[in-house]
N, C-alpha and C positions, 0 to 999 in steps of 0.2 A: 184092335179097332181097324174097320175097313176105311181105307181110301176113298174119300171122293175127290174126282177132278183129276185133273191134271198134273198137278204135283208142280206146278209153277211157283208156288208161294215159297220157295225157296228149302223146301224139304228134301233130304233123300226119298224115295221112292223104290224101296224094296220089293216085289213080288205083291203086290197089292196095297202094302202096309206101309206105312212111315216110319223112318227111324227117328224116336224124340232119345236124342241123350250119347252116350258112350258105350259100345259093348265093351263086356267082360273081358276080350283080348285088350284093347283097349284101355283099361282100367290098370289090368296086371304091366304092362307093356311102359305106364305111367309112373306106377309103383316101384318097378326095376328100377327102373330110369334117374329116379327121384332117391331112390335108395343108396344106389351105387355110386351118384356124385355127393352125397353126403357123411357115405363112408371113406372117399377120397380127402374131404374135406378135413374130418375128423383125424385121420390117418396123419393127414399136413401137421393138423394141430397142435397133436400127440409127440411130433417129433420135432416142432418147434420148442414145446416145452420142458420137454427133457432134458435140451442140450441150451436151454436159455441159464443163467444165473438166478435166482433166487429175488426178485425185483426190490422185494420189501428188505430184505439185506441191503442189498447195495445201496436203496435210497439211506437206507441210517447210515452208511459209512458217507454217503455225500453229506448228507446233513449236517455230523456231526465232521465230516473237515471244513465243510464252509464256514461253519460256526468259530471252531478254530482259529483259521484265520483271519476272520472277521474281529473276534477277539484282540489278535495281536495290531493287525493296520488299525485298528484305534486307540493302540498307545502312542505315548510319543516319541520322537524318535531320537531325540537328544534328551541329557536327562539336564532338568534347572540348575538341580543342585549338586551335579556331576558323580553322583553317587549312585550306584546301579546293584541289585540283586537277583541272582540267578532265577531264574519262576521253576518252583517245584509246585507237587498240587499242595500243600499247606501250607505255603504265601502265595498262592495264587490271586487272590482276593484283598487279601489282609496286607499285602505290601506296595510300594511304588515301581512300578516296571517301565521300563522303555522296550521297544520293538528289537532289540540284539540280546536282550537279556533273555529272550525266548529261546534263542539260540540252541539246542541240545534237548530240548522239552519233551518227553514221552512221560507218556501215561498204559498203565495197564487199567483198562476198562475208560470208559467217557463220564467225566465227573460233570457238573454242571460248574459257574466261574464260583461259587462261593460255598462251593458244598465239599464235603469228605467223604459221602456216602457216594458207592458209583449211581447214574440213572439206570433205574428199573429197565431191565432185559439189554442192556450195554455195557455189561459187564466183561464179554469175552470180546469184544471189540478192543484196538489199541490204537494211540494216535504218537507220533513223534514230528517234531518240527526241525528243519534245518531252515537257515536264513546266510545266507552270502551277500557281499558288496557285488554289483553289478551295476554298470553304466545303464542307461535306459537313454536312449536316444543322446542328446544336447548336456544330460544330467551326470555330471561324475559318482565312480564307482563308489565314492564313499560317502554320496549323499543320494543313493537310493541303495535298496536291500530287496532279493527275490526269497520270499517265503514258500517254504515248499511245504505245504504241512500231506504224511501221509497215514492213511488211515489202514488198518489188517480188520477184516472181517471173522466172523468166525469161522470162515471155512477158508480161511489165509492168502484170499486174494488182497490185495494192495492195490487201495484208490489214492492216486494226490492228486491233491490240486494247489498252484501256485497264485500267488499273485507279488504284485511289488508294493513298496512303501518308499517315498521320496520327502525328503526332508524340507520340506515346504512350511 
């Protein structure tokens, strides 16, 4: 298409003709470009996640030690009737616990509080609890306790997580 005018209307003006668009150098030059930082990107990606953990692992090893401990700060923490039973998983459920009686508690695989069968695909997961007298600020050591409960994934890292329980 020939040129008329001027060529003011804000066009290039090549050798008679106007340029509408991108040339081919242009295009390829675009493509590179667009190419190369997406293969940097990927590259990044690639080697974040290789050397990351396993996410959906690790959330069930948190899950099931929050759980855990959550379990135990809701017993209580002196017994009524001064009578206390170790927690295995077969009285787990079925008997009266205080929060020391957890003391030594490990599990091969993650049971649910009133079941015998492990939960589905938590099976090679383990959980073990320790609990010690520990002051907590104003509160003496023998009326608060730090729960440490820890959890082994299947590929044998070790997640714990603590909390305390005070005799209130």
């Amino acid at each position: 298409m020939r040129g008329l005018g001027s060529g003011s209307s804000g066009q290039n003006k090549v050798r008679g003709y106007f340029q509408l668009g991108a040339s081919l150098v242009e295009l390829i030059m675009f493509i590179v470009i667009v190419s190369v930082a997406l293969a940097g990107i990927l590259l990044l990606m690639n080697t974040v996640n290789k050397t990351s953990s396993d996410p959906l692992v690790h959330k069930q090893a948190l899950a099931s030690a929050e759980s855990l401990l959550e379990e135990i700060q809701l017993q209580d923490f002196v017994s009524a009737s001064g009578s206390t039973h170790m927690v295995t998983q077969a009285n787990r459920a079925s008997e009266y616990h205080i929060v020391s009686d957890y003391n030594g508690f490990a599990t091969s695989g993650i049971y649910p509080v009133s079941g015998v069968s492990v939960i589905t695909g938590l099976g090679s997961y383990n959980a073990s609890v320790a609990i010690t007298n520990t002051a907590l600020g104003s509160i003496a050591a023998g009326s608060a306790v730090l729960i440490t409960v820890t959890v082994t994934d299947p590929q044998k890292n070790t997640l714990q997580v603590s909390g305390y329980r005070t005799n209130y």
